[in-house]
Every structure is written in structure tokens, then in C-alpha cells.
DOMAR-843679 format. One record per residue: residue number from 1; residue in three letters; chain; x, y, z of N, C-alpha, C, O in turn. Coordinates in pm, whole numbers, plus 50000, padded with zeros to 5 digits. Atoms other than C-alpha are relative to their C-alpha. Layout:
REM DOMAR-843679
ZASE  num  residuo  cadena   n.c1   n.c2   n.c3  ca.c1  ca.c2  ca.c3   c.c1   c.c2   c.c3   o.c1   o.c2   o.c3
ZASE  NUM      Ala       A      X      Y      Z      X      Y      Z      X      Y      Z      X      Y      Z
...
***
This chain:
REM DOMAR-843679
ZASE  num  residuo  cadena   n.c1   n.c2   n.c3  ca.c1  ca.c2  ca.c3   c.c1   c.c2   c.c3   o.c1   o.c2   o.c3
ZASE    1      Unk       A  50137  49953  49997  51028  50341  53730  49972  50089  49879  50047  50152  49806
ZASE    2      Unk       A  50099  49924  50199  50805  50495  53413  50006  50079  50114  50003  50050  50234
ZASE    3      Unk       A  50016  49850  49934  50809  50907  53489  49870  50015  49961  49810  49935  49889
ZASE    4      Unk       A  50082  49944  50088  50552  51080  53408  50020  50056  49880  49951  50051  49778
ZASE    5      Unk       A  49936  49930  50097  50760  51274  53221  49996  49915  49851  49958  49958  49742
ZASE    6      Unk       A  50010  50099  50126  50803  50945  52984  49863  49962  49928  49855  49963  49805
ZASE    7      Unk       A  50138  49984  49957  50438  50894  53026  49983  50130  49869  49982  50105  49748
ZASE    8      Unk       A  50060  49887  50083  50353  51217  52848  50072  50018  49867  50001  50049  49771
ZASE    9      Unk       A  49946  50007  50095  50669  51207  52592  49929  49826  49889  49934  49794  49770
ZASE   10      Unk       A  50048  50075  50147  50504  50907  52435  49901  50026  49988  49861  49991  49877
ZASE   11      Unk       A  50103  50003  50046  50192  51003  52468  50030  50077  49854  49998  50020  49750
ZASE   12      Unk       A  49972  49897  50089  50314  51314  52231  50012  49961  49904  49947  50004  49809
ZASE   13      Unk       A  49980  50066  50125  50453  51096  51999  49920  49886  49981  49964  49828  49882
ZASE   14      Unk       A  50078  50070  50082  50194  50848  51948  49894  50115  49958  49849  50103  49844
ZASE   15      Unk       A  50123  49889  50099  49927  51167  51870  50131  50009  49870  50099  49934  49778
ZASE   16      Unk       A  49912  49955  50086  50244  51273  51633  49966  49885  49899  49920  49924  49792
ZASE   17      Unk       A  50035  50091  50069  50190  50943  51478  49884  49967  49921  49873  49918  49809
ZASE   18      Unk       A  50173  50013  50052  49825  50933  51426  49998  50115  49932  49960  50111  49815
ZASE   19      Unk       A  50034  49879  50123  49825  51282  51290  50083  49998  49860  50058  50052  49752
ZASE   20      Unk       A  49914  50046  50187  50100  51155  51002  49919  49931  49963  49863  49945  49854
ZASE   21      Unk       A  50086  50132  50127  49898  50827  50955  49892  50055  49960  49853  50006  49854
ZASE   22      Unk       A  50087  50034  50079  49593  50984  50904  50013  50166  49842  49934  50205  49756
ZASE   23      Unk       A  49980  49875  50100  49751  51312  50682  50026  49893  49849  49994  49918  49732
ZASE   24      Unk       A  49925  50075  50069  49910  51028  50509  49861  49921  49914  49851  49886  49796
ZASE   25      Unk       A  50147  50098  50077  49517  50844  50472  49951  50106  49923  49953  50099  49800
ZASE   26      Unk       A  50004  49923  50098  49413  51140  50366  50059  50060  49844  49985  50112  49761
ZASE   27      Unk       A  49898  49947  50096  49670  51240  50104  49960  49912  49920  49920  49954  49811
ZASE   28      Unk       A  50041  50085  50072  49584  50906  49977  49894  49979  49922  49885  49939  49806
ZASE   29      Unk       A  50109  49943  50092  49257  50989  49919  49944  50081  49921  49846  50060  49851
ZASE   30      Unk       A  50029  49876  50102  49252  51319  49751  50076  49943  49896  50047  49992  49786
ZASE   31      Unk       A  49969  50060  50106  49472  51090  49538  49964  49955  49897  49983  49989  49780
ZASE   32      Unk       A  50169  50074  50041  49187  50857  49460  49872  50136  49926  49806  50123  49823
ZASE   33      Unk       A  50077  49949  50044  48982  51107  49392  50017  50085  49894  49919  50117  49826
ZASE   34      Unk       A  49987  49938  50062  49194  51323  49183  50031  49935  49876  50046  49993  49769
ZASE   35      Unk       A  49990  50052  50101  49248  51036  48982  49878  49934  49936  49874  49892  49820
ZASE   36      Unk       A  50120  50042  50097  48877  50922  48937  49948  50123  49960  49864  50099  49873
ZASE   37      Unk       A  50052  49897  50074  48782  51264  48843  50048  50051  49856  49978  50099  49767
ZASE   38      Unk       A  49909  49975  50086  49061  51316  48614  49964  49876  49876  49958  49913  49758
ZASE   39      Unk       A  50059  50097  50075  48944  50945  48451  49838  49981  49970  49788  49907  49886
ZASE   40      Unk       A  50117  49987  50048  48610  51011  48449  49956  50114  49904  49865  50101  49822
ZASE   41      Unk       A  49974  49909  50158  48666  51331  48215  49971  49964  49936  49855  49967  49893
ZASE   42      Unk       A  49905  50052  50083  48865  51165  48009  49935  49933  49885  49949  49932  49763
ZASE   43      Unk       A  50080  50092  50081  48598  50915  47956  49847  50047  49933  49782  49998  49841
ZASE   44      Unk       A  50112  49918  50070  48307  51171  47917  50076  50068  49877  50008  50062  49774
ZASE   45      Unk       A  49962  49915  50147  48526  51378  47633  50010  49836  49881  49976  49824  49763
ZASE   46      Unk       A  49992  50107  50109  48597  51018  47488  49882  49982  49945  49854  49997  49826
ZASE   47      Unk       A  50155  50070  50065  48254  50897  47458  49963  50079  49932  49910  50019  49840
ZASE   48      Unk       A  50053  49868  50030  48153  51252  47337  50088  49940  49824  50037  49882  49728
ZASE   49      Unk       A  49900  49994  50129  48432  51228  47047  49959  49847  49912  49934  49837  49792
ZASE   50      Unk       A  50056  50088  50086  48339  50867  46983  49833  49984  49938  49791  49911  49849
ZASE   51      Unk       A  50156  50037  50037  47958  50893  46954  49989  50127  49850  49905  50099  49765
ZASE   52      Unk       A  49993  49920  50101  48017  51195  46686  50100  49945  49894  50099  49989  49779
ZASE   53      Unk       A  49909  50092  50118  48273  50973  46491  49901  49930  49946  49863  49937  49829
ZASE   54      Unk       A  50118  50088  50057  47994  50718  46502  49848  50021  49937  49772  49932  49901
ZASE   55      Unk       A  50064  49886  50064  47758  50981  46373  49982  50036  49907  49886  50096  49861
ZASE   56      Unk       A  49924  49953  50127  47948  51017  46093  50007  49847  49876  50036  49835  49757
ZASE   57      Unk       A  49914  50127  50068  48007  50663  45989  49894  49921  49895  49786  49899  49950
ZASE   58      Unk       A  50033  50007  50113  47873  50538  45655  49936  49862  49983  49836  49849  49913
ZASE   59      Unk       A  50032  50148  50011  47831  50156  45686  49999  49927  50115  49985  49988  50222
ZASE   60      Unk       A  49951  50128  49872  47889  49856  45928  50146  49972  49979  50210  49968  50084
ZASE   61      Unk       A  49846  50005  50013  48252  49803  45790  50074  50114  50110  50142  50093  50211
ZASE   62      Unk       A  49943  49926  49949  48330  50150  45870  49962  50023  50222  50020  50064  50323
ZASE   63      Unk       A  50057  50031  49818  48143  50100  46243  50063  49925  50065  50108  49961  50174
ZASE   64      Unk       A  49918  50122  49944  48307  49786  46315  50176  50058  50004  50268  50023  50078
ZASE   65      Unk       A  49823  49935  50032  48658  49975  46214  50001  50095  50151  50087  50084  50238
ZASE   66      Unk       A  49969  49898  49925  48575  50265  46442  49979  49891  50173  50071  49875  50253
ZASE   67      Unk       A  49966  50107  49869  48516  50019  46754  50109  49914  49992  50182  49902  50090
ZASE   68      Unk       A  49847  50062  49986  48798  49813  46663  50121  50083  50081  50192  50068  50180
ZASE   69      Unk       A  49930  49810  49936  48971  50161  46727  49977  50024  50123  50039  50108  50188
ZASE   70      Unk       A  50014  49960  49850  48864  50171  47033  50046  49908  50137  50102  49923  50246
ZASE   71      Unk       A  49897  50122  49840  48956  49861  47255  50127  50005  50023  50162  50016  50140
ZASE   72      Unk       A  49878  50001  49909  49314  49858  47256  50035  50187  50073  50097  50188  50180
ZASE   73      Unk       A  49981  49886  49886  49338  50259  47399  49946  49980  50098  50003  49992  50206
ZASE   74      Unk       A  50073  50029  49849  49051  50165  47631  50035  49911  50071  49989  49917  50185
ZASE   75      Unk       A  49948  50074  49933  49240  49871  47733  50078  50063  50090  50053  50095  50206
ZASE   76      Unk       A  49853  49916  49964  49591  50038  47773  49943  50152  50120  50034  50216  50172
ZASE   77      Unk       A  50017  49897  49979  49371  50333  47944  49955  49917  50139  50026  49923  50239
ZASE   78      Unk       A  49991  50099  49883  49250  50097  48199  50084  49947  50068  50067  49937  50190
ZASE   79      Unk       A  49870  50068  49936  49579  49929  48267  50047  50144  50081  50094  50148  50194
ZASE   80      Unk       A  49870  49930  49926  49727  50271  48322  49914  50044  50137  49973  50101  50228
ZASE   81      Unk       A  50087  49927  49926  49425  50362  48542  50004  49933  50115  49993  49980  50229
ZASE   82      Unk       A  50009  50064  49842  49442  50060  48766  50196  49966  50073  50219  49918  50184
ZASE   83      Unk       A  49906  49951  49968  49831  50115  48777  50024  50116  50139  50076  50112  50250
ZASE   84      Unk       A  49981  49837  49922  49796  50500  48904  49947  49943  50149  49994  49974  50258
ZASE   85      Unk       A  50075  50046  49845  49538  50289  49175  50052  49943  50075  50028  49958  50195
ZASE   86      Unk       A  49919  50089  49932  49762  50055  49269  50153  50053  50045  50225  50008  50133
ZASE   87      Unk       A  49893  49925  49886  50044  50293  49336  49977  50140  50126  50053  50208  50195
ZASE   88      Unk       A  50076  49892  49921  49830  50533  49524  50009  49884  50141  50065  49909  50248
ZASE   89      Unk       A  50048  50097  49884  49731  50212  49751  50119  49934  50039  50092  49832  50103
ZASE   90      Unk       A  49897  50089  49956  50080  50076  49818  50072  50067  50057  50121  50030  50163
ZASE   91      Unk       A  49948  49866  49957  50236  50425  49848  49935  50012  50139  49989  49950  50231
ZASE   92      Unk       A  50109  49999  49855  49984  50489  50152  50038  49861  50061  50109  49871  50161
ZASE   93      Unk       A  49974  50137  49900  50025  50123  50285  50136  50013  50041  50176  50003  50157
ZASE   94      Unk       A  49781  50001  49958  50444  50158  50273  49989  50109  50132  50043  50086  50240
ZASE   95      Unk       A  49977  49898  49906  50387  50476  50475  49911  49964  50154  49940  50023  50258
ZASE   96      Unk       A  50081  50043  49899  50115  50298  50723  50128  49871  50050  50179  49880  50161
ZASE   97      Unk       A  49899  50101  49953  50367  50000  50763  50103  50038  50027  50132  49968  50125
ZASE   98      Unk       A  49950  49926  50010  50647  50215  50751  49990  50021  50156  50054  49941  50224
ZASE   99      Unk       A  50061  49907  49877  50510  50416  51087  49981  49873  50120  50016  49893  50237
ZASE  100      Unk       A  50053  50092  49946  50381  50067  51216  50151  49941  50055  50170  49925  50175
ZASE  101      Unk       A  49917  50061  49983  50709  49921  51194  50088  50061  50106  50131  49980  50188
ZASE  102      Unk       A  49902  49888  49953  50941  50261  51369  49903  49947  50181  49965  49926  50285
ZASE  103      Unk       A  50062  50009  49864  50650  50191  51675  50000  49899  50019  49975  49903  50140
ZASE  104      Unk       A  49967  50164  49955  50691  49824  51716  50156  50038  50034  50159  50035  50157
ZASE  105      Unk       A  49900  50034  49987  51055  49856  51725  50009  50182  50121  50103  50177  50200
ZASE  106      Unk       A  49995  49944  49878  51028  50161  51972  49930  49895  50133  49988  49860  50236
ZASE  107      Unk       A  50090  50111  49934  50807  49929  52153  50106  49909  50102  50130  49925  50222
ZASE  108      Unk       A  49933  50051  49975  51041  49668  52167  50100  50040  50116  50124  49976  50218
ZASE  109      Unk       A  49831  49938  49981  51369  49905  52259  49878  50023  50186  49914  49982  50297
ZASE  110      Unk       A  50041  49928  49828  51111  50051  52594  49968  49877  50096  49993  49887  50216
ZASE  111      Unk       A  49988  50094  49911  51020  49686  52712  50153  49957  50029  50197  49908  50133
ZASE  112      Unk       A  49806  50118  49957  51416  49547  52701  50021  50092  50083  50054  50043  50191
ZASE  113      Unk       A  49940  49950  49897  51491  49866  52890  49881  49994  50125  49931  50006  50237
ZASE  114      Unk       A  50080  50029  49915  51154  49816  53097  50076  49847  50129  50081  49840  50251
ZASE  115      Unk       A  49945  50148  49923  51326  49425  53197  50099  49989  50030  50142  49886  50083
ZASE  116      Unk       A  49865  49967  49982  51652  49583  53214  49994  50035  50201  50039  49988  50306
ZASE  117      Unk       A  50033  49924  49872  51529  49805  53494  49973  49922  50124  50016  49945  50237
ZASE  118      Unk       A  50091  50071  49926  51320  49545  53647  50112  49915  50076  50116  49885  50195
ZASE  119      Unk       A  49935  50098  49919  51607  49325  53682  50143  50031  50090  50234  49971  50147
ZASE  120      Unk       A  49859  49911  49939  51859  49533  53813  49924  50022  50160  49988  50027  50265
ZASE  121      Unk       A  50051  49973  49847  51583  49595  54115  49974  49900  50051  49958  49908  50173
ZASE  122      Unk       A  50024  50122  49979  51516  49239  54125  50049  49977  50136  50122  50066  50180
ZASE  123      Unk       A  49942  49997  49918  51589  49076  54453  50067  49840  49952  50029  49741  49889
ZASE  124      Unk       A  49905  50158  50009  51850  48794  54453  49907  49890  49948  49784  49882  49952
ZASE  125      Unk       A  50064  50165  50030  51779  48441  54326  49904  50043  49877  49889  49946  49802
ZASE  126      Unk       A  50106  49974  50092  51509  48622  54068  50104  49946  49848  50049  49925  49740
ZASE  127      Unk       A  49945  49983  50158  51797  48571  53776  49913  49906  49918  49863  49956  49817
ZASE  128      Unk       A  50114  50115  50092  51573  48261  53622  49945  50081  49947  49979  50104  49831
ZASE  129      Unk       A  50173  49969  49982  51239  48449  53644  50100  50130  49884  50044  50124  49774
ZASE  130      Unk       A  49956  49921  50075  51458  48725  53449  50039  49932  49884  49966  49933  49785
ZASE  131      Unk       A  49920  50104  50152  51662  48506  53182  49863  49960  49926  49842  50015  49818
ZASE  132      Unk       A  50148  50017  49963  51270  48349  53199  49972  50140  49828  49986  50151  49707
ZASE  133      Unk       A  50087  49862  50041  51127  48672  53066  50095  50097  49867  50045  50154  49770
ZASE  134      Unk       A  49908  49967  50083  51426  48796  52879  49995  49912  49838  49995  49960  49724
ZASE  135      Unk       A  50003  50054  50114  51414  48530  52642  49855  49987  49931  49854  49968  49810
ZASE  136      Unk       A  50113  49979  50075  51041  48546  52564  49991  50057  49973  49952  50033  49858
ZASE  137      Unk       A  49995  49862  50097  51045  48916  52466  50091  49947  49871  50038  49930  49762
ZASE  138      Unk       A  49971  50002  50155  51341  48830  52208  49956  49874  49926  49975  49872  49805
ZASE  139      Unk       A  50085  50082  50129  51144  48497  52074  49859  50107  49951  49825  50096  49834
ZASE  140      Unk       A  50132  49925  50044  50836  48725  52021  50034  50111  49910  49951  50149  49827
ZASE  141      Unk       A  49952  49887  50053  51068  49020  51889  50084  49945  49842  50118  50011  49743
ZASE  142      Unk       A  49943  49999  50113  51222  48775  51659  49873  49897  49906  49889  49843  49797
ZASE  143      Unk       A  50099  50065  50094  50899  48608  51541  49920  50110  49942  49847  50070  49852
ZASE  144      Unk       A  50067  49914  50023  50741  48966  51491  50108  50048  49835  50073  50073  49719
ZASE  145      Unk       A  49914  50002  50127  51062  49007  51263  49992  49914  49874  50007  49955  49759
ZASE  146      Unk       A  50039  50119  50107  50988  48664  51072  49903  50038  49950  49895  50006  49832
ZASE  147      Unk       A  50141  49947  50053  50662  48816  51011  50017  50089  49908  49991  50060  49791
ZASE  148      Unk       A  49977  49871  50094  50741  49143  50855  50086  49947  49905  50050  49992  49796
ZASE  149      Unk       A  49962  50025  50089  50973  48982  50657  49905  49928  49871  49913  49957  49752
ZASE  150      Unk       A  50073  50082  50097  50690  48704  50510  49914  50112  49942  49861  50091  49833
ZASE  151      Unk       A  50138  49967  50032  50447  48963  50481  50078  50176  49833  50037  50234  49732
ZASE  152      Unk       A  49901  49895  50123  50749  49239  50283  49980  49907  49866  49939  49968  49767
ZASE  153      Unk       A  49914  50067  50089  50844  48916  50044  49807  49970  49937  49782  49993  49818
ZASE  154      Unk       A  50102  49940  50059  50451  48903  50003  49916  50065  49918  49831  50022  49839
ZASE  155      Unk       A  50021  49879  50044  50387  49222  49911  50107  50025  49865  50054  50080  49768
ZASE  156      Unk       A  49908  49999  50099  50687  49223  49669  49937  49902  49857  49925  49949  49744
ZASE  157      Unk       A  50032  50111  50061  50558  48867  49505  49864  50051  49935  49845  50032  49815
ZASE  158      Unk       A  50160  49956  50058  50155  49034  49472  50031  50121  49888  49948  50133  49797
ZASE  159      Unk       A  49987  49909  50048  50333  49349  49315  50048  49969  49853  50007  50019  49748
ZASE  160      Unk       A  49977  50060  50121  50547  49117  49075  49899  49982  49914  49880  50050  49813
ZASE  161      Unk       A  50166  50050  50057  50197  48935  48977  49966  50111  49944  49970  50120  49821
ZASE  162      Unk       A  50075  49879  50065  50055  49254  48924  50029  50051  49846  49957  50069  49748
ZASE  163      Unk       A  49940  49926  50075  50299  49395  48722  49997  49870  49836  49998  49917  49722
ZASE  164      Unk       A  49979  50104  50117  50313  49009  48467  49848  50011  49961  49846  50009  49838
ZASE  165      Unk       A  50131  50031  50016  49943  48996  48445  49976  50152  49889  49971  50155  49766
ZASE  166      Unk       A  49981  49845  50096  49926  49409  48329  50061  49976  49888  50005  50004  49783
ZASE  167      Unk       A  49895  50034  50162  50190  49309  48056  49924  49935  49922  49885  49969  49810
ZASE  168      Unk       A  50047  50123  50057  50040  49000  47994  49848  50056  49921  49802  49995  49824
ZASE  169      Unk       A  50129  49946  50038  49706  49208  47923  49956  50076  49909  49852  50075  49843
ZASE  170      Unk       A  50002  49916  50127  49811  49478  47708  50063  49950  49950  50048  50002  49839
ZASE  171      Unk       A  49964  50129  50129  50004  49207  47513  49854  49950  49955  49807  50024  49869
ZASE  172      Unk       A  50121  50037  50026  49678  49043  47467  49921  50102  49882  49894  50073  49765
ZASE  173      Unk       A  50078  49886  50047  49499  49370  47367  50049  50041  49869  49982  50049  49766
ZASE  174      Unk       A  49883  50004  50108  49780  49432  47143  49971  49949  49864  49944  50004  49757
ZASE  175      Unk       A  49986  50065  50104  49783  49155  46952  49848  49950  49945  49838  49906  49831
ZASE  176      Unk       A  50160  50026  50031  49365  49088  46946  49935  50088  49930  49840  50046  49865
ZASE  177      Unk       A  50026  49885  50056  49309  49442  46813  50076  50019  49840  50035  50095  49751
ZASE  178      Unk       A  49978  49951  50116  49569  49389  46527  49930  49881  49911  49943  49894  49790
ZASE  179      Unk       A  50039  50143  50041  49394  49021  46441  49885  50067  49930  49845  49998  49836
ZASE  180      Unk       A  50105  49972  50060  49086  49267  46332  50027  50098  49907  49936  50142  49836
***
């Protein structure tokens, strides 16, 4: 039989849970924010510095020079910007999945001893209706496992991508910026 006692110990720890996940959403977001404030500076002192360069500038040669000058940092400044975003947002997700994962597999551990219990009070002849029930928790426990694995190998594969495409971009930038 569930106590109360058990009863109230999980309640405890699922609030315990919710108040990490959402310190954890939070955290994430003063992240976000400390990094678009910090990039939106960045980009007011830039523009500031470039519109007084361009202020200055004598011809169309020298105009076209000073914008040339300017795409590959603003590229590379972008890459690193949607970098910082993309480890802000994965960081926070690891720790939401993370949390997700520790309570599924508590989950798990309180039904097997839930069917443990059950079948120990069982009355005779029930062993089927147990074996029965026994084996659908661990197909469900091991298809919940197949899952987290597709959805880890996933997440690994979108991060790769990420990371060839970024390269692949400031290569680009790179080599298009020295072509002028």
C-alpha cells in the first residue's frame, strides 16, 4: 500500500523539481538577455564608429573598401552570436531533459515496486495476469529507452550540422571578403 507518508515525499520532490526546472528556465533567460543586450551595444558602438569612418571617406573606392571591411567581422560576429544562442538553448534543454529523464526513471523504479507489491498480495492463480503486466511495464520502459536514445543521437547529429554549416559560413565569408 502507497503511505501517505510516500504520498507527500514525492509530492516534495516533484515541487523540488519544478522549482530547479524553472530556476534553470530562468537562468536561461537572463542568459538571452544578457547576451542580446551585450550584442546590441556592440552593434550601436559599431554603427556609431562606422558611420564616422564613412564620414570621413573621400571617394567610392575608399567607401566600397570601408564596407568590404565590414562583412567578414559582421559575419564572424553573427556566427559567434548565434553560437553563444545556441549554447544557452541546449545548456537549458540538457538540464530540462536531464531532470525529465532522473523522473521517468524514478517513475519506472515506483511502478516495478508498485507490481512487486501487488503481486506478492495477489491471490493464487493471478501469476499470468502478473507476468501479463510485468512484461508490459518493461516493453514500455524499454521503448521509452529506445526513444531517449533516438532523440540523444538526434540532438548530437543537429549539433554536428550546426557546428559544419558555422564553419562552412565563416569559410565562405573568409574567402568572399578576400576576393574584394
Amino acid at each position: 500500500m502507497i503511505t501517505v507518508d510516500q504520498i507527500a515525499a514525492t509530492q516534495k520532490a516533484n515541487l523540488e523539481t519544478f522549482y530547479g526546472l524553472t530556476h534553470s528556465a530562468f537562468a536561461g533567460f537572463e542568459k538571452m538577455v544578457e547576451l542580446n543586450l551585450t550584442a546590441a551595444k556592440a552593434a550601436l558602438s559599431e554603427t556609431m564608429g562606422h558611420a564616422h569612418a564613412a564620414m570621413g571617406v573621400k571617394d567610392a573606392q575608399e567607401l566600397m573598401a570601408l564596407q568590404a571591411g565590414m562583412i567578414q567581422p559582421l559575419a564572424e560576429k553573427t556566427v559567434s552570436y548565434s553560437r553563444h544562442l545556441y549554447d544557452i538553448a541546449t545548456s537549458t534543454g540538457a538540464q530540462f531533459g536531464k531532470a525529465m529523464e532522473e523522473k521517468s526513471v524514478e517513475a519506472q523504479k515506483s511502478l516495478t515496486n508498485l507490481i512487486d507489491a501487488a503481486a506478492k498480495n495477489a491471490p493464487a492463480g493471478s501469476e499470468t495476469a502478473v507476468s501479463m503486466v510485468k512484461s508490459a511495464v518493461s516493453a514500455s520502459q524499454n521503448a521509452m529507452e529506445s526513444m531517449q536514445k533516438a532523440v540523444k543521437q538526434a540532438t548530437d547529429m543537429a549539433e554536428a550540422n550546426f557546428n559544419a554549416v558555422t564553419a562552412s559560413a565563416v569559410t565562405a565569408v573568409k574567402t568572399a571578403s578576400k576576393k574584394r
